[in-house]
C-alpha positions in Angstrom: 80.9 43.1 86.7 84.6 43.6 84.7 82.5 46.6 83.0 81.5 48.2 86.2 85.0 48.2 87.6 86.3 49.4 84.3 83.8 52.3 84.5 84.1 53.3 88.0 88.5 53.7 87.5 87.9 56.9 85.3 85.3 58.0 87.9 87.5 57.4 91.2 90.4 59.5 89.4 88.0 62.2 88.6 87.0 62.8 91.6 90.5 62.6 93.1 92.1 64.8 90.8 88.7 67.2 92.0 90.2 66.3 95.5 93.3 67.6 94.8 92.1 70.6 92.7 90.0 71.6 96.3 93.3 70.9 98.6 95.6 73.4 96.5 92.5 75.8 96.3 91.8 75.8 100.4 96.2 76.2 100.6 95.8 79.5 99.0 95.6 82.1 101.8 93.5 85.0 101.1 94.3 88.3 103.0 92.3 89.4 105.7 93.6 92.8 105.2 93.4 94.2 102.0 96.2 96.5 101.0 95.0 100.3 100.6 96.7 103.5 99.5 96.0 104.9 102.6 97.7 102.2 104.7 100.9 104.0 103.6 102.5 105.0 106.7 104.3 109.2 106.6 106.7 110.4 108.7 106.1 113.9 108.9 107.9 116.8 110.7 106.7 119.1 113.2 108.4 122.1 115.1 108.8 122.3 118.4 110.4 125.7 119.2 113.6 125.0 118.0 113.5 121.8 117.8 112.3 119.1 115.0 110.1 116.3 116.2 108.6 113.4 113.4 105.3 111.9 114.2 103.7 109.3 112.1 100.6 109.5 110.0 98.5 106.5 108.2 95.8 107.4 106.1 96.0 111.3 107.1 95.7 110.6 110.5 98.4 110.4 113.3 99.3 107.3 115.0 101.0 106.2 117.7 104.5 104.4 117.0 103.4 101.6 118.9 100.6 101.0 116.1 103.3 101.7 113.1 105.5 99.3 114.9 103.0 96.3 114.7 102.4 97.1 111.4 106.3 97.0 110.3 106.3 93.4 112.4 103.6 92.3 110.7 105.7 92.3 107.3 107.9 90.2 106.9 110.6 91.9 104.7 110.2 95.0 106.7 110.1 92.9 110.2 113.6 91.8 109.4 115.2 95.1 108.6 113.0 96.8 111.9 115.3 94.3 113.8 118.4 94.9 112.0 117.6 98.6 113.2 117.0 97.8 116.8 120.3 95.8 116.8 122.2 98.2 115.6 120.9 101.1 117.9 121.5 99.1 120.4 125.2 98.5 120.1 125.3 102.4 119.3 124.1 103.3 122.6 126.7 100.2 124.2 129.5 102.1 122.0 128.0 105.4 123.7 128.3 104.0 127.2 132.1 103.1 126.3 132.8 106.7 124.9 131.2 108.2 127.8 133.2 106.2 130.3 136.8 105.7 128.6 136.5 109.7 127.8 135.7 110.3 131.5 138.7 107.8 132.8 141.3 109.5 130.0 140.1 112.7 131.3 140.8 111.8 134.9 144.1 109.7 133.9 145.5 113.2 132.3 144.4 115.2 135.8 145.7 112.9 137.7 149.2 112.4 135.6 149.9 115.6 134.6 152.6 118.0 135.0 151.3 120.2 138.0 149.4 117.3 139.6 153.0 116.4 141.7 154.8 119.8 141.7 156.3 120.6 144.9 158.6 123.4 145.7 162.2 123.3 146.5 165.8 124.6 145.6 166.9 123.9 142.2 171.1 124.9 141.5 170.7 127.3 144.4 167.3 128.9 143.6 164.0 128.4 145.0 161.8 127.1 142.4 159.3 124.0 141.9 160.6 120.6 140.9 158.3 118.6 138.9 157.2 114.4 138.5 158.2 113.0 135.7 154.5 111.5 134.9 153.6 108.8 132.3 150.3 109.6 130.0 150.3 106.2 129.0 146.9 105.6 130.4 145.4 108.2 129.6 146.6 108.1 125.7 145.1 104.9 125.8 141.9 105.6 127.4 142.0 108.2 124.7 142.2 105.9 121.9 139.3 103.9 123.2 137.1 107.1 123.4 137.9 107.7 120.0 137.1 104.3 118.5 133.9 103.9 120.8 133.1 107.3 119.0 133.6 106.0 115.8 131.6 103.0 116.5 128.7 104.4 117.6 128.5 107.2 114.9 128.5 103.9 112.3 125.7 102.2 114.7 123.2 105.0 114.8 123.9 105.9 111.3 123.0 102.0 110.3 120.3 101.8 112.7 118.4 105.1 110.7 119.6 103.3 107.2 117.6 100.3 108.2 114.6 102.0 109.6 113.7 104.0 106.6 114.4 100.6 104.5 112.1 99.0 107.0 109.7 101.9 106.4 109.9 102.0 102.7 109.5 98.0 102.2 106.3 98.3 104.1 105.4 101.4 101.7 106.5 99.7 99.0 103.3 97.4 99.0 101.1 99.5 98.4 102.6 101.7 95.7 
């Protein structure tokens, strides 16, 4: 009986260590999708009458951005700088919406404040002549400012949101180099 139990120990760890060798084997995730040259997606210009337009091509044939952007989602590495793109086109149009509205109020501030806006006519030393407001432009110098640096800001926004979107494109291309 001692012999049988001594036999069956190299046995039992055979066949665990066979176990184990299965368990790793079934953790290894194969790809449903096998990585082809022509999965690389193009971005290729078109004319419009004066205008340039991009459309997307995978394999040769054109695509909807709808189906490039599921693919870009679907990688991680290029998920993660598609995001950083969306981020930062959104705060460019938020820093567009600011330029738009502090230019329109610096524009009104100066209208409103200027020189003519409270001239009125009367007798200055004897003569007929107009006598003007003294007017602060304050306001409007800083509503000025703020157009400026809303400017600013979204010139760096869009111009990091079209960085990250060709990264975002290139690490999904990138696989299948």
């Amino acid at each position: 009986m001692l012999k049988l139990i001594k036999m069956k120990k190299p046995i039992i760890i055979t066949l665990l260590l066979l176990l184990l060798a299965l368990f790793v084997k079934a953790q290894d995730s194969l790809r449903s999708h096998h990585a082809q040259p022509d999965s690389i997606i193009k971005l290729v210009p078109f004319d419009v009458g004066s205008h340039t337009s991009y459309m997307y091509t995978i394999g040769g044939k054109i695509v909807p951005p709808d189906d490039v952007k599921a693919r870009i989602l679907a990688y991680a590495p290029s998920a993660g700088e598609y995001h950083k793109a969306k981020t930062n086109l959104t705060w460019g149009i938020i820093s567009s919406v600011g330029l738009a509205g502090s230019a329109g109020a610096a524009v009104i501030e100066f209208a409103t404040r200027s020189k003519m806006a409270g001239a009125t006519t009367g007798i200055v030393n004897g003569q007929a002549g107009f006598i003007y407001q003294q007017h602060s432009h304050t306001g409007a110098y800083i509503f000025t400012g703020l157009a400026s640096a809303f400017l600013v800001s979204s010139i760096i926004n869009y111009v990091h949101a079209m960085k990250h979107a060709h990264k975002a494109l290139n690490l999904y291309n990138q696989r299948f180099e």
